[in-house]
C-alpha positions in Angstrom: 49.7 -10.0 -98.2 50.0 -11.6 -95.1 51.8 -15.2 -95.1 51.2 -18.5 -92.7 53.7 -21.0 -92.3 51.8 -24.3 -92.1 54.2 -27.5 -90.6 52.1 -30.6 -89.6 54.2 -32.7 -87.0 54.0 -36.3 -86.0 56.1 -36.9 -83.4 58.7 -34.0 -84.5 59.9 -33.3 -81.0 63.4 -33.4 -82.0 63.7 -30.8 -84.8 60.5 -29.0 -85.0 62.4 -26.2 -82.6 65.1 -25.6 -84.6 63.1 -25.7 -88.0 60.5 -22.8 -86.4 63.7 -20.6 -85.3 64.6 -20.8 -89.0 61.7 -18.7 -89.9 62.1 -16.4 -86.9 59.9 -18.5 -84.2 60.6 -19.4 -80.8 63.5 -18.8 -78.7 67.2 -17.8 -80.4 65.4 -17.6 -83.7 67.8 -17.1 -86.6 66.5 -13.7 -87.9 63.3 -12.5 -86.4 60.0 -13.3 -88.6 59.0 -11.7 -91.6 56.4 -9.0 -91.2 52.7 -10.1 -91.7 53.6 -13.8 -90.9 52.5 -16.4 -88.6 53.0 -19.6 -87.8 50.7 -22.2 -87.7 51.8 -25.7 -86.2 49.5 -28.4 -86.0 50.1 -31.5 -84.3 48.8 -35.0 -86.1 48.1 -36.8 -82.7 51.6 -37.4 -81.5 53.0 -40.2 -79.0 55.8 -37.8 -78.2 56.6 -34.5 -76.8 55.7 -32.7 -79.9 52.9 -30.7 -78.3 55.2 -29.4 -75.6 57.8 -28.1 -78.3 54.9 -26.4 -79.9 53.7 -24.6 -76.8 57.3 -23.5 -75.9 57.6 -22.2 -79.5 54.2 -20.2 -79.1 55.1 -19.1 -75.6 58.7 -18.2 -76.7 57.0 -16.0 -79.7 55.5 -12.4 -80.4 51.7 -12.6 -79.1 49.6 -14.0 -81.1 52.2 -15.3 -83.5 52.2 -19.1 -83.2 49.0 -20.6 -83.5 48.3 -24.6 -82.4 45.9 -27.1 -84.0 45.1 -30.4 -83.1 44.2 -32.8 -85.9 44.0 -36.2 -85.1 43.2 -38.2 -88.3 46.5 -39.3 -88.9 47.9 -38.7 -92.7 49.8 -36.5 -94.7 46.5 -34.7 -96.3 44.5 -34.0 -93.0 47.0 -32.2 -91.1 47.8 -29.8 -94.1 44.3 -29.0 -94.6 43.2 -28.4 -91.1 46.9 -26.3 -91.0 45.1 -23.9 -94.0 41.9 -23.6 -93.0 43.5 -22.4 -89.3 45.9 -20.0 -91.2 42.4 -18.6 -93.0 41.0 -18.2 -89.4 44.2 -15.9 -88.3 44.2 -14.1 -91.4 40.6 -13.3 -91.4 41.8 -12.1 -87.2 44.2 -9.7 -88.8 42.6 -8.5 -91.3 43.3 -10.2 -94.3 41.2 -11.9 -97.0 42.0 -15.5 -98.5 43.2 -13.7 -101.6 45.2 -11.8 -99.9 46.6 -14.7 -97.3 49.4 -16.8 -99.0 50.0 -20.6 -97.5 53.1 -21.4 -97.0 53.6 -25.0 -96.4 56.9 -26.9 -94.4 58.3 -29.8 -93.1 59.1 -30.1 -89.0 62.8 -31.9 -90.0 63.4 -29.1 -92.9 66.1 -25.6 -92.2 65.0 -22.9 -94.4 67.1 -20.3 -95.6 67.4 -16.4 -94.6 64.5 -14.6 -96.4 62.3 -17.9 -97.6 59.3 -16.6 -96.8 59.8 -12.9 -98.2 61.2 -14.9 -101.4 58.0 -16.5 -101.8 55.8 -13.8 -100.9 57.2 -11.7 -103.1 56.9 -14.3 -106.2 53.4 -14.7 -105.3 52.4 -10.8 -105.8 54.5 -10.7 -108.8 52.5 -13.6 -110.2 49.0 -13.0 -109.2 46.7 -15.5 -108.3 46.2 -19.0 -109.8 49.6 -20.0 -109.6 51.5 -22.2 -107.0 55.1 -21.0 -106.2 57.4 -24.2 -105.5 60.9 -23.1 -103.4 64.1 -25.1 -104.0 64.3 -27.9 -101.3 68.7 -28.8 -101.7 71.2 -30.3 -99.9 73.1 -28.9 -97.6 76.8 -28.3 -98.1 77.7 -31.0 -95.4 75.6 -33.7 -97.6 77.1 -33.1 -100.6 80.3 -33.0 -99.4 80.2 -36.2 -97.6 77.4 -38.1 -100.1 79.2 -36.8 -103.5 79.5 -40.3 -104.8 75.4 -40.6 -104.3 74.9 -37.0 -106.2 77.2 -38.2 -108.9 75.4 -41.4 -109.6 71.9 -39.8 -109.4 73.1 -36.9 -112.1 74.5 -39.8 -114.2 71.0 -41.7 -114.2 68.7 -38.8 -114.0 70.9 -37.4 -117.2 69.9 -40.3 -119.3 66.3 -39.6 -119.5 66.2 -35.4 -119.4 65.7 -35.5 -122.9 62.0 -36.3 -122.7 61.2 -34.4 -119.4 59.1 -31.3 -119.7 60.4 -28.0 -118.2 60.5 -27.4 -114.5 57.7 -25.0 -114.6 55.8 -27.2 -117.1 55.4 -30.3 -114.5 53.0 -31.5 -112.0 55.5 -33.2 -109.4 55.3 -30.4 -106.3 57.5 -30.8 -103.4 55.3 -30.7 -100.4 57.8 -29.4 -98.3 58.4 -25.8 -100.4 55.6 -25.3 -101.7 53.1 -21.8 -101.0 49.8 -20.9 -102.7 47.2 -17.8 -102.0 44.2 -19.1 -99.5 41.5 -18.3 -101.9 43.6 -20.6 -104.1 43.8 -23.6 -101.9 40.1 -23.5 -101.6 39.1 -22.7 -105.3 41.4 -25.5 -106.2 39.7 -28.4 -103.7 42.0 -28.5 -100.7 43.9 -31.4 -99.4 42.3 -34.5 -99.6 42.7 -38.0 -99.0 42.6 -40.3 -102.5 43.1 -44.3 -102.6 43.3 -46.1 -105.4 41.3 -49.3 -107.0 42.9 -51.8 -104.2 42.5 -49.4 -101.5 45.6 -47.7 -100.4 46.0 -44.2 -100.0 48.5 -42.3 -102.2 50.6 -39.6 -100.8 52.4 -36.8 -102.4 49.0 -34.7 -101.4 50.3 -31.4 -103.2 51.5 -33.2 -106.3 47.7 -34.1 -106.4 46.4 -30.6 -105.6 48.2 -29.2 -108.5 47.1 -31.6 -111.4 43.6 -29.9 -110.2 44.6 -26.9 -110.2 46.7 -27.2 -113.1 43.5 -28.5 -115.0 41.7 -25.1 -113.7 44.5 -23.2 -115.9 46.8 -22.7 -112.6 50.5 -22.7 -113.6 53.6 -22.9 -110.9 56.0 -20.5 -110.8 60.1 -21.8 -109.4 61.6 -19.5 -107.0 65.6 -21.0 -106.8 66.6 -18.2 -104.3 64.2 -19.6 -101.4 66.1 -22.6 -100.2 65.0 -25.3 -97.8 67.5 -27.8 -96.7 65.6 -30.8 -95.7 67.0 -33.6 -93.0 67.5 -36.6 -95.9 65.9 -38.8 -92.7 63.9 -40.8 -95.4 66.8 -42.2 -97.8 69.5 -42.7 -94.1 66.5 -44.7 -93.7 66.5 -46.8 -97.0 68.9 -45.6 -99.5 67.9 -48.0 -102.1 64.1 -47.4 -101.8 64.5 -43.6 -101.8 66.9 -43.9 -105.1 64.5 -46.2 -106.4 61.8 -44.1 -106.2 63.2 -40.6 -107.3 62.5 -39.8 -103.9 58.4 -40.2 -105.1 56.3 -41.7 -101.8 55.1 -45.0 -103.2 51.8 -46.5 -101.7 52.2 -49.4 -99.1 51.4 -52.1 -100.9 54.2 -51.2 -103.2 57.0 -50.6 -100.7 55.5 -54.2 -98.9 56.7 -55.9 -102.2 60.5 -53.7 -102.7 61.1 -55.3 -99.0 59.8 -58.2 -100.1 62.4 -58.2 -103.2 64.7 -56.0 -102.1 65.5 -57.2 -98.7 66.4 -55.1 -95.7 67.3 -51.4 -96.2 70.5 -50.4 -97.8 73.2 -47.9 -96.7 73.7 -44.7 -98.6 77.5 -45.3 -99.3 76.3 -48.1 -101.6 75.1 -46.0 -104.2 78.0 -44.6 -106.7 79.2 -44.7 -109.9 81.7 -47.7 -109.2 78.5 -50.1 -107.8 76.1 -49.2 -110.7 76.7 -52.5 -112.6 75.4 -53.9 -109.0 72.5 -51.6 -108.6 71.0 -52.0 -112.3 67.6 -53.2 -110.9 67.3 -49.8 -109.0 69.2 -48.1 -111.9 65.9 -49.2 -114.1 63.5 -48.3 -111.5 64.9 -44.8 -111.0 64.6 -44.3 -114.5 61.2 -45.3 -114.9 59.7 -43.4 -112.0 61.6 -40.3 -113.5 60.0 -41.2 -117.0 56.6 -41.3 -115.9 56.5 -38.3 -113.4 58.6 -36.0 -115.0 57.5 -36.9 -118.8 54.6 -38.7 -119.7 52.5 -37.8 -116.7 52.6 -33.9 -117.2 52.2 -34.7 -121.0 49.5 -36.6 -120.8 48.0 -33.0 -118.4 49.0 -30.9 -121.6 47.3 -33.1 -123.9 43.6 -32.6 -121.6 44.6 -29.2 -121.7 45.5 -28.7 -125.2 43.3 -31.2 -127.3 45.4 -29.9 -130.5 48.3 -32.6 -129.9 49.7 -32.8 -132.9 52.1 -30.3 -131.5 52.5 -31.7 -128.4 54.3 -35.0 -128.6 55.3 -37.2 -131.4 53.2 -40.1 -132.9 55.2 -42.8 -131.8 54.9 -40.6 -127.6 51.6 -39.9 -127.7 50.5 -43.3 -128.5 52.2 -44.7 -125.4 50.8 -42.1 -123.4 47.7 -43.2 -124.5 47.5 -46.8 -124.2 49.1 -45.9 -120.7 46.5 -43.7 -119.2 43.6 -44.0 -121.2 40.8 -41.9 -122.6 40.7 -39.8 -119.0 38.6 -36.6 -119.7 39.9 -33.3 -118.2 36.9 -33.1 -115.7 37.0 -37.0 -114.5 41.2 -36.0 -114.3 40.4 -33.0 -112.2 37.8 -34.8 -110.2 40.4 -38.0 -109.3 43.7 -36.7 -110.0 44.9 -40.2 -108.2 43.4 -42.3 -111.0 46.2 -40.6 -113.4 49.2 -41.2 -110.8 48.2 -44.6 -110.5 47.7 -45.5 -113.7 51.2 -44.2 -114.6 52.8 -45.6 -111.9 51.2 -48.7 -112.9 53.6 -49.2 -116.2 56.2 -49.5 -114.2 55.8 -52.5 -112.8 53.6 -53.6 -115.8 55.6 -52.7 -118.7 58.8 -51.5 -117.7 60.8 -53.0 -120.6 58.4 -50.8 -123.1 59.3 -48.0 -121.4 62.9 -48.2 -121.3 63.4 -49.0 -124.8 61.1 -45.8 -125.6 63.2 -44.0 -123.6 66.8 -45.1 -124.5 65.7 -45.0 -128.5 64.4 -41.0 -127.3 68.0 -40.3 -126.3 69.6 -40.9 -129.7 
């Protein structure tokens, strides 16, 4: 099976070099790249030197190794997509069918660990087709050494509603930056694409979304802990509160427009520990209901249009707020607008957050 590393990069001049020499591109690579693998950068019409980087990286590499693409619709879908459909074209070069062609996605600010992609590869043949392998994006030692206070006070929130969240491999939230997926796959599944929701702005988390649809194909996901990514944490230095908030989810503007307008300017990481949370009970509350939805009633609500029978999926008193949450979605209008089922969950938390909580606090007695 031959494997393409896919990283779209808006103006990524600054780490895109060192994230490539992690899997064994460019000059002073870490470890030299895996057999069978290329790498296929695509820039998302950047104002910087980003283009240059890629070029040194390409020049810098085996022949034939690195491969460009230019997509200029600006996004998080469009660049992934045209990133696949490129890897297809130089696996189809060297011999290789989509089915045999695994897609391995990254980030430009990400470090990935020795043997990654072999990790993932060799997860994807033991699994077969149909199935999404997911890495483990973590910390790095420096992080949690100097932010333990944050990690503490996430564990401690996050802990209060694990009762009710489904299984790692049961749910639908898929980190974009380690996640990998057979060609044939990606293009049996519907691609990338770009989704808005009823008031017109475009929701991210673009693999997330790929997965419900495959998931409601009968796809599955498959955790592989021993391929780790350590990503740069540039999105919560930028707003701790927003990225705590959030679970680390990527809201749609017009939601982050009204945090700032609430929440004021962005907040510094060293904020958020144990000793503040009677001052961060606002973001406490939020953390816990984005956790709540994505992690527990979203996938549930997937396993219910999967398995009609749900008497044995979720008790009365669950199943009748997933209900009035998401609605009488069918498992093709689901698989045709996964969005639709993001946003109406992520709805209830800004329309009926006190329902949730209680649900969820009376769930953990």
């Amino acid at each position: 099976m031959m494997a393409a590393i896919v990283i779209p990069c808006l103006n990524e001049e600054k780490g895109l070099e060192q994230t490539c020499k992690s899997f064994g591109f460019g000059c002073g690579a870490d470890n030299a790249a895996e057999k069978d693998c290329v790498l296929v950068l695509v820039d998302n019409a950047s104002d910087d030197d980003t283009l240059a980087v890629m070029e040194s990286v390409a020049a810098s590499s085996p022949p034939g190794s690195v491969h460009i693409e230019i997509e200029n619709q600006r996004g998080y879908a469009p660049p992934r997509h045209a990133g696949a459909l490129r890897a297809g074209k130089a696996a189809e070069a060297n011999g290789f069918r989509p089915h045999e062609t695994l897609i391995v996605q990254a980030d430009a600010d990400t470090h990935y660990g020795p043997g990654y992609v072999r990790k993932m590869r060799k997860r994807s043949c033991e699994c077969g087709p149909g199935v999404l392998i997911e890495g483990l994006a973590t910390p790095t030692p420096e992080f949690l050494t100097k932010h333990s206070a944050f990690i503490a006070l996430c564990d401690h929130v996050d802990e209060s509603v694990a009762g009710i969240c489904v299984e790692r491999n049961e749910d639908i939230i898929v980190d974009d930056k380690v996640a990998a997926y057979r060609l044939a796959d990606f293009l049996s599944w519907g691609g990338h694409v770009r989704e808005f929701n009823q008031r017109g702005d475009e929701l991210f988390a673009e693999t997330t979304r790929l997965f419900m649809k495959a998931k409601l194909k009968g796809a599955s996901k498959s955790v592989v802990v021993e391929a780790v990514a350590y990503p740069s944490r540039r999105k919560l230095y930028a707003d701790a509160a927003l990225y705590f908030s959030t679970a680390g989810f990527p809201r749609e503007r017009a939601w982050i427009e009204r945090w700032l307008r609430v929440g004021g300017p962005p907040r510094k990481l060293d904020e958020f520990n144990l000793a503040s949370a009677l001052n961060l009970e606002h973001e406490i509350e939020l953390r816990r209901l984005h956790l709540m939805i994505l992690f527990s009633l979203a996938p549930k609500f997937i396993g219910v249009l999967l398995r009609p029978n749900v008497a044995t999926l979720c008790a009365p008193r669950e199943m009748s707020l997933i209900t009035s949450i998401f609605g009488t979605f069918s498992r093709e209008a689901a698989m045709a607008n996964p969005s639709a089922v993001l946003s109406k969950g992520l709805s209830a938390i800004d329309e009926r957050p006190v329902e949730l909580i209680e649900f969820a606090d009376s769930s953990a007695h």
